[in-house]
C-alpha positions in Angstrom: 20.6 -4.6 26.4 17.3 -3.3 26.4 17.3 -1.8 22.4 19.2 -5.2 21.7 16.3 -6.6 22.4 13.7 -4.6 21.4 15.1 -4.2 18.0 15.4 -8.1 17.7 12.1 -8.3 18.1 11.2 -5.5 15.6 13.4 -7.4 13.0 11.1 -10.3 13.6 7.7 -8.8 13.6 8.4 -6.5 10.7 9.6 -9.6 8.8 6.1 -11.6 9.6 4.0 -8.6 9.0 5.6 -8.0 5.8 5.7 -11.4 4.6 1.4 -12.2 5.3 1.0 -8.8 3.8 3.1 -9.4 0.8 2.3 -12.8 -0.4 -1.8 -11.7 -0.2 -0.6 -8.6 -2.6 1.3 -11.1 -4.6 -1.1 -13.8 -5.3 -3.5 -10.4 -6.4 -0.8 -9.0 -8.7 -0.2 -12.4 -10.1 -3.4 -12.7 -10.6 -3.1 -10.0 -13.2 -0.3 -10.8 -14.8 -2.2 -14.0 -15.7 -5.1 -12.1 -17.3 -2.9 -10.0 -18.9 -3.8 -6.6 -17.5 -0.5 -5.8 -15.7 3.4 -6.5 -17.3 5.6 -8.4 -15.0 7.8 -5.1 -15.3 5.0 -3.4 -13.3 4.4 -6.2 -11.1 7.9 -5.6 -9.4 7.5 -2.0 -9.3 4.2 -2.4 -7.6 5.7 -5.0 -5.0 8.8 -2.7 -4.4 5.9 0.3 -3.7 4.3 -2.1 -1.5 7.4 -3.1 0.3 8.0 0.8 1.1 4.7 2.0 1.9 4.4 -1.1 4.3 7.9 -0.2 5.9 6.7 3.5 6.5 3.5 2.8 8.3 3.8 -1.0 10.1 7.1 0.2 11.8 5.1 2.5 15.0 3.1 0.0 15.8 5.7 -2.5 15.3 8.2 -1.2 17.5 4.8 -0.8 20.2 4.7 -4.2 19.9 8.3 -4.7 20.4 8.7 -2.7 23.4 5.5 -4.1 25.1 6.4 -7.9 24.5 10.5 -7.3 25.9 9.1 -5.9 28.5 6.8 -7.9 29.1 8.7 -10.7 29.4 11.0 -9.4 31.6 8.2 -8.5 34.2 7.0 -12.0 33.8 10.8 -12.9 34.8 11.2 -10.6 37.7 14.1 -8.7 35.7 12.2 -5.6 36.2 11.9 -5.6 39.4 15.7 -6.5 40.1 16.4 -3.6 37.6 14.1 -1.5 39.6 15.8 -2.2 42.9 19.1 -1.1 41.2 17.6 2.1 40.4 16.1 2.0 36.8 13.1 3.6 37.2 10.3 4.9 34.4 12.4 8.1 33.5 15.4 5.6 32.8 13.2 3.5 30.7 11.6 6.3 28.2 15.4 7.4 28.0 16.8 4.5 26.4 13.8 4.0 24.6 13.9 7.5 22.7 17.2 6.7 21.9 15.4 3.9 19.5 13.0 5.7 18.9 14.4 8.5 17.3 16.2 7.1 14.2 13.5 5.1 13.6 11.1 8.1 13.4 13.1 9.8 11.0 13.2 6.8 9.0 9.5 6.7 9.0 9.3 10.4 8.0 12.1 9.6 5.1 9.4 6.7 3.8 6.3 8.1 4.2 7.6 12.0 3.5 9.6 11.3 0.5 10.3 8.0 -1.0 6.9 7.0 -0.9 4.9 9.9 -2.9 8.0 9.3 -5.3 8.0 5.6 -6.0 4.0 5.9 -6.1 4.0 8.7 -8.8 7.0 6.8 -10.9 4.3 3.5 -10.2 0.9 5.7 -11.7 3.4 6.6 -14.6 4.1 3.3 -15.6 1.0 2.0 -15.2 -0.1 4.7 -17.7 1.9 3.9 -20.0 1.5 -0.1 -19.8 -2.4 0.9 -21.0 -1.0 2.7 -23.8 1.1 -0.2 -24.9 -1.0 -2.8 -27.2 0.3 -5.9 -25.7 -0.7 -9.8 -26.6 -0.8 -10.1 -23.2 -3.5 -7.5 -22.4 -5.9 -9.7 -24.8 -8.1 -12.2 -22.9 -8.5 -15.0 -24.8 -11.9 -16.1 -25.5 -13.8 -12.3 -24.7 -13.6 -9.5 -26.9 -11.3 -7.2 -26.3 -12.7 -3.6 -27.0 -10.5 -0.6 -27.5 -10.8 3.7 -28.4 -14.5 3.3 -27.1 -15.1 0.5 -29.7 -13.9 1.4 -32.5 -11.3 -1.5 -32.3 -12.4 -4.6 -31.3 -10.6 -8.5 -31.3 -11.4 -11.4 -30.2 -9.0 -14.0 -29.8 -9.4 -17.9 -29.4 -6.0 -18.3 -27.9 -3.0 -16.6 -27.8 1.1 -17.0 -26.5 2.9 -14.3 -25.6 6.3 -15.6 -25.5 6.1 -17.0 -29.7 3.6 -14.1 -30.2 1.2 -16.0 -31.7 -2.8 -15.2 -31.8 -5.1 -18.2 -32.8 -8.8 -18.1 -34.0 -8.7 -14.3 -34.4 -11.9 -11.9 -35.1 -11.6 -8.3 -35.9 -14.2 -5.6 -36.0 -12.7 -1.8 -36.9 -13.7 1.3 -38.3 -11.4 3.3 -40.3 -12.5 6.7 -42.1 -16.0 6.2 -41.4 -16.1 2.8 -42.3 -16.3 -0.3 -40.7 -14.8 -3.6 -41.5 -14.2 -7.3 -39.9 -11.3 -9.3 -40.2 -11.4 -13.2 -39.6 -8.1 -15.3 -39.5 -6.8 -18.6 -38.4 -4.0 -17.1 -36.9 -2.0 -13.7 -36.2 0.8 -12.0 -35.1 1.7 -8.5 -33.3 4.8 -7.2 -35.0 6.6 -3.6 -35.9 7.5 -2.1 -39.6 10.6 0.2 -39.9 10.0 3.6 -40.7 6.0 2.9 -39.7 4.6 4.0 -36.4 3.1 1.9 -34.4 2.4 -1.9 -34.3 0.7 -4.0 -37.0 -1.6 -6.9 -36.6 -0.4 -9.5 -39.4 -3.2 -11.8 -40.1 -2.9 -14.8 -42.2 -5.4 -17.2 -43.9 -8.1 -15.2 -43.3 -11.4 -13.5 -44.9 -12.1 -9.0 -45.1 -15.6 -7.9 -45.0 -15.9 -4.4 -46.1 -18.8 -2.0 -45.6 -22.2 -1.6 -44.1 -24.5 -5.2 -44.4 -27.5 -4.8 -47.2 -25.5 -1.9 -49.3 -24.4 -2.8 -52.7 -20.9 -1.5 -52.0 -20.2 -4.1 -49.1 -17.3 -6.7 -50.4 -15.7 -10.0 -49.7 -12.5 -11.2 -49.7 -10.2 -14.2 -49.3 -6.3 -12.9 -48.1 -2.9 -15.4 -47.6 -1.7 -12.5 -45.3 -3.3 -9.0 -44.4 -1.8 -5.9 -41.9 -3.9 -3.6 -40.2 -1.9 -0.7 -38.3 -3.5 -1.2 -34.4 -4.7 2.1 -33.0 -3.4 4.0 -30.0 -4.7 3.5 -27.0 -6.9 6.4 -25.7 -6.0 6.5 -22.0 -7.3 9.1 -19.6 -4.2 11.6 -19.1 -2.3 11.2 -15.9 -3.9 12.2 -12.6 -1.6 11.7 -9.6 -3.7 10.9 -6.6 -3.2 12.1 -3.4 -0.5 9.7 -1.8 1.4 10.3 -4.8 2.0 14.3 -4.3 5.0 15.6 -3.1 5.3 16.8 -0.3 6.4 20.5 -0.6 3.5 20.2 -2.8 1.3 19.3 -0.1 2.9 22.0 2.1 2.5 24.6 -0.4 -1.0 24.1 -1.0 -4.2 25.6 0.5 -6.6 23.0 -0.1 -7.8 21.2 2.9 -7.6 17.8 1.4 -4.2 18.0 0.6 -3.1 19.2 4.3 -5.2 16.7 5.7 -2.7 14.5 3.6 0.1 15.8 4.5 -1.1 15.5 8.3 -1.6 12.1 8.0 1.9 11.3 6.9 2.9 13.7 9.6 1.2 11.5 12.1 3.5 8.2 10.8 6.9 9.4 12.9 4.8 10.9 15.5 3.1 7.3 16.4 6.3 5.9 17.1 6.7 8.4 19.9 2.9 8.2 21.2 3.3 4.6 20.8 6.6 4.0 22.4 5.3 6.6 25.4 2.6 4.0 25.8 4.0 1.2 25.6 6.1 1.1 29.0 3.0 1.7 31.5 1.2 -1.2 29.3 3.8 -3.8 29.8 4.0 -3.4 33.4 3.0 -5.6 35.7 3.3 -8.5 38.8 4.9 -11.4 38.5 2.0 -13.3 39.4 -0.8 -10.7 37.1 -0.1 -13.2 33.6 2.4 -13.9 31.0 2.8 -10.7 28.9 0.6 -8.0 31.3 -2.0 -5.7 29.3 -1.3 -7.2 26.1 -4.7 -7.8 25.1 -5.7 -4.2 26.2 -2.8 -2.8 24.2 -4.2 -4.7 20.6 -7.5 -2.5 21.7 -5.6 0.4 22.5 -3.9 0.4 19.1 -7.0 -0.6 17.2 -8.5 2.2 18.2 -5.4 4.8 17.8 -5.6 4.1 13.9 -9.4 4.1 13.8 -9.0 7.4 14.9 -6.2 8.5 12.6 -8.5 7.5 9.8 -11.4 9.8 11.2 -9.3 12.7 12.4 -7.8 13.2 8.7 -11.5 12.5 7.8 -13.1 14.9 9.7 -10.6 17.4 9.1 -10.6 16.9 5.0 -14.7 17.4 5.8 -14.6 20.5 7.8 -15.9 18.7 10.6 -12.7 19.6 12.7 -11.1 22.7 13.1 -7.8 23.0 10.9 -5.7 23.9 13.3 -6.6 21.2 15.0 -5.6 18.3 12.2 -4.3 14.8 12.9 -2.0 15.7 15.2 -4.1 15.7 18.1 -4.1 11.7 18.3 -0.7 11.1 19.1 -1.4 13.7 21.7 -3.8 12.5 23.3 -2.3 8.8 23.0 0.8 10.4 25.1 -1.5 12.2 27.6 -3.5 8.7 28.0 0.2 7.0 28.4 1.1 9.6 31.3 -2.3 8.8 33.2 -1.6 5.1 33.2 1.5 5.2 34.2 0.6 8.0 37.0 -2.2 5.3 38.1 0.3 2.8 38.1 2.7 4.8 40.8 -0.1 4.8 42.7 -1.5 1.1 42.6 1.9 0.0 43.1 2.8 2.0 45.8 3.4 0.4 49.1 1.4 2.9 50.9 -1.8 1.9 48.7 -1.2 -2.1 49.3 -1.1 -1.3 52.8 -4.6 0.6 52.8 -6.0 -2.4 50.5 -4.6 -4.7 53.1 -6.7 -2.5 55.5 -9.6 -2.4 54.0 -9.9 -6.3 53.3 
């Protein structure tokens, strides 16, 4: 009954988180479709990579959350106590919730470990090769629109990418040494057989050809002119960090990269550090408030990332010791949940309400 419940819960505040997450990524994204810069081929790829990596790392503190409010609740209900009259004690709860917990720890480590460096590098390749393309709809209308350091540059008054049509268009190339401008009512992208490349078909237009105040500088009137566009320099592909494999990661010496690989170490062992604290947080009296320590348990969490985020810091730095890493977060987070819940034993105890009684 207990992981019935729990896991309902989950379901729900994954589904929340992801949704406020996901529609502030997607009005972004959208945002550059619109101006061009991004395909809406990439945008799905880049929602799907969000959708993983969001999985991977809002699950721990998800299922803290889960565990705290059931529990919660059922303190507030006097369930607890009826279940701790029949015997269910705090060994009996951590039991049945490592059974939940360990499934979804290894599907953290399956997301974060592996599917996540993979769908991020296939994401940085794409993206790479979206800048390489020379698309209508990478061209804002109204600016100029500089390419290869300068050496190609259009400006276009309007354009539509679905008829492929470019209105009020102003060229400035160089070619061999020499420069030239192109001016045209109107233009189109389009690809010749046996040519490589794409080809920028003006029409109605005006060539100016050469350097301004030289004799050799010319003028002319065209019905329709093609000028083969230039590749796209791009800077060659660098995966970043989050995009490494991670036998890569293992293999390597450098500290950065095991301070990587720590932090995605540290995903699956939250859910454990998390779930371990969880259960002392959610106790409490019938009469102590609706949902117990939940307030101090948004703190407590706050502060656990926080400190993910420095040790992997400190330990890319040098600050820390290597040996030492992440890891020692989750650590302490259990050692912190095994003092509360000792403290607890001991303010509940009837021997300790009896000396309070005492002494007031």
């Amino acid at each position: 009954m207990l992981i019935k419940e729990v896991l309902k819960t989950l379901l729900v505040i994954i589904s929340v988180l992801l949704l406020l997450i996901l529609t502030n990524a997607m009005v972004r994204l959208l945002g550059q479709v619109a101006e061009g810069a991004i395909s809406m081929k990439v945008m799905g790829v880049l929602v799907g990579l969000n959708v993983i990596k969001l999985t991977g790392f809002i699950l721990p503190p998800a299922f803290f959350f889960s565990v705290l409010w059931v529990l919660g609740r059922m303190y507030r209900d006097s369930e607890m106590l009826a279940l701790s009259g029949a015997g269910v004690g705090l060994a009996r709860l951590y039991r049945i919730f490592f059974l939940a917990a360990v499934p979804l720890a290894l599907l953290v480590a399956a997301l974060v470990l592996q599917v996540y460096p993979q769908a991020r590098a296939y994401a940085d390749v794409l993206q790479l090769q979206e800048k390489k393309q020379f698309r209508i709809g990478g061209l804002k209308p109204g600016a100029f629109n500089e390419f290869n350091k300068g050496r190609f540059m259009i400006y276009v008054g309007s354009s539509n990418e679905a008829g492929g049509g470019l209105r009020d268009v102003f060229v400035r190339y160089i070619q061999d040494g020499e420069s030239g401008i192109l001016v045209a009512s109107k233009a189109v992208l389009k690809t010749v057989e046996n040519a490589p490349g794409q080809f920028l078909i003006l029409e109605d237009g005006h060539r100016y050809q050469g350097q301004p105040g030289k004799t050799d500088f010319s003028v002319a009137s065209f019905e329709r002119y093609g000028i083969r566009l230039p590749e796209v320099v791009t800077d060659s592909l660098s995966l970043s960090e989050n995009a490494l494999p991670t036998s890569v990661l293992l293999a390597s010496d450098d500290l950065e990269f095991k301070a990587e690989l720590q932090r995605r170490l540290s995903a699956p062992l939250s859910v454990f550090a998390l779930m371990l604290l969880s259960v002392p947080l959610a106790r409490s009296l019938p009469r102590q408030g609706v949902y117990g320590r939940l307030m101090l348990a948004v703190v407590i969490y706050a502060l656990y990332m926080n400190l993910i985020q420095l040790a992997e810091k400190w330990m890319s730095h040098g600050v820390t010791p290597e040996w030492l890493g992440v890891w020692w977060v989750p650590g302490m987070t259990a050692l912190l949940a095994l003092l509360i819940a000792r403290l607890d034993m001991i303010a509940y105890s009837p021997a300790w309400r009896r000396w309070k009684e005492r002494r007031s």
